[in-house]
C-alpha positions in Angstrom: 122.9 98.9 95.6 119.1 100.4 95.5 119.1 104.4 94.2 117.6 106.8 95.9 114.4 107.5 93.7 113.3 111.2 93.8 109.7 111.8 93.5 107.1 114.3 93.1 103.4 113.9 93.1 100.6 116.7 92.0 97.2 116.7 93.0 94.5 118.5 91.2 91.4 119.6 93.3 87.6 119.6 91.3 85.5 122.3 89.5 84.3 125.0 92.4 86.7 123.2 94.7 90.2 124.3 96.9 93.2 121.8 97.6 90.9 120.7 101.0 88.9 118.5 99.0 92.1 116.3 98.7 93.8 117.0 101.7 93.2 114.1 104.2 94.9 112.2 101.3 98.0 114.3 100.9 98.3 114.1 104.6 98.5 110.7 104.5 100.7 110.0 102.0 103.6 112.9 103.2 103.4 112.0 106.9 104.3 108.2 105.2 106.5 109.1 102.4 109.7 111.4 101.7 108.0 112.4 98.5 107.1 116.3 97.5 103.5 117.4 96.9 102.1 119.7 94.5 98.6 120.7 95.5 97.7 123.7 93.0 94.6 126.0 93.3 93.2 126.6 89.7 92.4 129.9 88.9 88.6 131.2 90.1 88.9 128.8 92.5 89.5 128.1 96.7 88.0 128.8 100.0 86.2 132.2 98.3 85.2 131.3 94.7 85.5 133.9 92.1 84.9 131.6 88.7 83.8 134.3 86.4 85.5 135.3 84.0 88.2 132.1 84.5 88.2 129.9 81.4 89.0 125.5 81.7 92.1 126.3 79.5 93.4 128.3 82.6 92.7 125.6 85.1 94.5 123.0 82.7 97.7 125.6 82.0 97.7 126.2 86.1 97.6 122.2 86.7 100.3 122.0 84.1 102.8 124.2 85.1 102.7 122.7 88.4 103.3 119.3 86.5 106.6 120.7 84.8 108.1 122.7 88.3 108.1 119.0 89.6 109.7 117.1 86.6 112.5 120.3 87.0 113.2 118.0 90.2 112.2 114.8 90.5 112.7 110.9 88.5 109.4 109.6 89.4 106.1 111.3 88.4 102.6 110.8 90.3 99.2 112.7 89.6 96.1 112.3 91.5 93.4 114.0 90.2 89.8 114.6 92.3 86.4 115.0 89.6 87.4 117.3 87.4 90.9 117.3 88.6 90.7 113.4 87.5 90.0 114.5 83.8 92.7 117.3 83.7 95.0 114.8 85.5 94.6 112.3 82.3 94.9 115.1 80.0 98.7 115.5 81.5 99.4 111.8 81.9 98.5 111.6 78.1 101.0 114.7 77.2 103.7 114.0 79.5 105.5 111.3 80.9 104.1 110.1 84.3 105.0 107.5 86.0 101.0 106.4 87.8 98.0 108.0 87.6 95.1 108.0 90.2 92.0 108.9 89.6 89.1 110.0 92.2 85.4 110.6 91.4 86.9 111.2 88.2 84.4 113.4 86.0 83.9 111.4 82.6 80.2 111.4 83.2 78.3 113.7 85.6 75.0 113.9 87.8 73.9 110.5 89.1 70.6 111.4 89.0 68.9 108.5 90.9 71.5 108.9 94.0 70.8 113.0 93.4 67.1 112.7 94.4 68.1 110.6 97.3 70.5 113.0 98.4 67.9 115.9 97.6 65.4 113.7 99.8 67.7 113.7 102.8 68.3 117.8 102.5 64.7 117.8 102.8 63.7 115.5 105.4 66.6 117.7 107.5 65.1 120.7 106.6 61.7 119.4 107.9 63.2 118.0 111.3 65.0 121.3 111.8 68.5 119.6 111.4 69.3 121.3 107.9 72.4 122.6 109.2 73.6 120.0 110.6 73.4 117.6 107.0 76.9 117.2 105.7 76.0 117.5 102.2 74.4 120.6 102.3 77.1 122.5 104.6 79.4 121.6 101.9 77.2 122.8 98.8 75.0 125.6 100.0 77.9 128.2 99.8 79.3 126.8 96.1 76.0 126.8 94.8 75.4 130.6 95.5 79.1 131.4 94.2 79.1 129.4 90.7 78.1 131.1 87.8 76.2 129.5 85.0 79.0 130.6 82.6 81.6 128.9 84.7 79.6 125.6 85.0 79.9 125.5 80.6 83.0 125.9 81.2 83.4 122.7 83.4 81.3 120.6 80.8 83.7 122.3 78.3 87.1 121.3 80.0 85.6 117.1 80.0 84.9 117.5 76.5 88.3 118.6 75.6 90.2 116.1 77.8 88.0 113.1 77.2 89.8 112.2 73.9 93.2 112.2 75.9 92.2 109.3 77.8 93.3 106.9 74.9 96.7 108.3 75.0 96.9 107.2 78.4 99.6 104.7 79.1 100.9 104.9 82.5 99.1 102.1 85.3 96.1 103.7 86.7 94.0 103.3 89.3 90.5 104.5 89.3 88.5 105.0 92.6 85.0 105.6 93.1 82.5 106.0 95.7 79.4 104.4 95.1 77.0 106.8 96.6 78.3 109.6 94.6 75.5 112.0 93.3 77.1 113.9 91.2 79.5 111.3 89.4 77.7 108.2 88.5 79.8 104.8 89.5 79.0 104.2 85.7 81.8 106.5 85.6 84.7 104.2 86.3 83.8 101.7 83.7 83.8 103.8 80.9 87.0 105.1 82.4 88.3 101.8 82.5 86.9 100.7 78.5 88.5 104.0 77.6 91.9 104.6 78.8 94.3 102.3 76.4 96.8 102.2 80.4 97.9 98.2 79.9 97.3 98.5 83.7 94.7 99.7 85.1 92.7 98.8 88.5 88.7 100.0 89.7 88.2 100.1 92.9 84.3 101.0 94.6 84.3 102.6 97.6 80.8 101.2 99.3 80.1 103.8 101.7 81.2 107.2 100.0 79.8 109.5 97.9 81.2 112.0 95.3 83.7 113.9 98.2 85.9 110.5 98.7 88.4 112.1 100.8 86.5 113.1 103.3 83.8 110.6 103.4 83.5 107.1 105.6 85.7 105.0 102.9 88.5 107.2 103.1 91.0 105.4 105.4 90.2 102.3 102.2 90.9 104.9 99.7 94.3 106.4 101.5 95.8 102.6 102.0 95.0 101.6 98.6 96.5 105.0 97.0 99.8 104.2 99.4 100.3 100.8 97.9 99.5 101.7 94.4 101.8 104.5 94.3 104.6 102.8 96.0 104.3 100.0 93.6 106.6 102.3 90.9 108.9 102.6 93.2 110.1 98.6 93.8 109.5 98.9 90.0 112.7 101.4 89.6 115.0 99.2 91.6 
């Protein structure tokens, strides 16, 4: 006789980002599964950003909580963290017990500068043709550039810093996802992730056509199969 296997799954947004960035993916994944989703916003952040005065030990303790309201509930324990998200993710799947781990654009390292200036190049070009407005990257940046304060963005480098350590604590299998166009993560990235979490299983997996916003970008129907399958895998595990 198989039992019924309850599970929960959180998903932790980025630095200056809102539960959107991972949407498409939760979406997915709920209209396919019977599973319940956590998608927190960390403090400062959302559709209207207000980051001053909101410190990374906030955004960890807000990611956490949400953690331990769904272990209250459920057998079976997912994270998926998005950039920054992927770092606080690890932090939790090293401190608590979690079943898989997923990580997107996962901020170990940051600013691809060589795929930056190409990006930067394109803004440009747009601006020059008179189609600024219409470049995707810049519709999604222009506003959080304005909003972030320079205090806040220390804070960011600070949260990394403290989670980075964590990721040898990891045990639970892991995937790690990452688009190879991303200017702000560099695909570097997901090696070291890979050379530093001790996870006995762990799988990298380079999105060709995406850059940092995997979720949303031309990859993403990849991504959201691949996620499904992984995630799933615990389940046939448990019976």
């Amino acid at each position: 006789m198989v039992r019924e296997v309850s599970t929960g799954c959180l998903c932790i947004h980025g630095y200056t980002g809102s539960p959107e960035e991972v949407q498409p993916l939760v979406d997915y994944l709920q209209s396919r599964t019977n599973w319940e989703f956590s998608v927190p916003t960390l403090p400062g952040h959302g559709v209207e950003l207000n980051l001053r005065g909101h410190y990374y030990q906030e955004w960890i303790a807000a990611a956490e909580l949400a953690l331990l309201d769904l272990k209250k509930r459920h057998d079976t324990i997912l994270i998926i963290g998005f950039s920054m998200g992927g770092m606080i993710a690890s932090y939790l799947a090293a401190k608590h017990e979690v079943d898989r781990l997923v990580l997107l654009s996962a901020a170990l390292k940051y600013i691809s500068f060589p795929q930056m200036i190409k990006d930067t190049f394109e803004i440009v070009t747009d601006a020059w043709k008179g189609s600024l407005f219409e470049n995707p990257l810049f519709i999604r940046y222009q506003t959080k550039v304005t909003q972030t304060h320079f205090l806040s963005s220390l804070e960011f480098m600070r949260c990394v810093e403290f989670t980075k350590p964590y990721l040898q604590h990891v045990r639970c299998p892991t995937l790690i996802m990452q688009g190879k166009l991303d200017g702000l993560v560099p695909s570097k990235a997901a090696n070291f992730l890979e050379q530093e979490l001790s996870a006995p299983h762990k799988e990298v997996v380079f999105l060709p056509k995406s850059k940092h916003l995997v979720c949303h970008d031309q990859d993403r129907d990849t991504l959201c199969e691949k996620v499904l399958h992984f995630l799933r895998e615990v389940s046939y595990e448990r019976r």
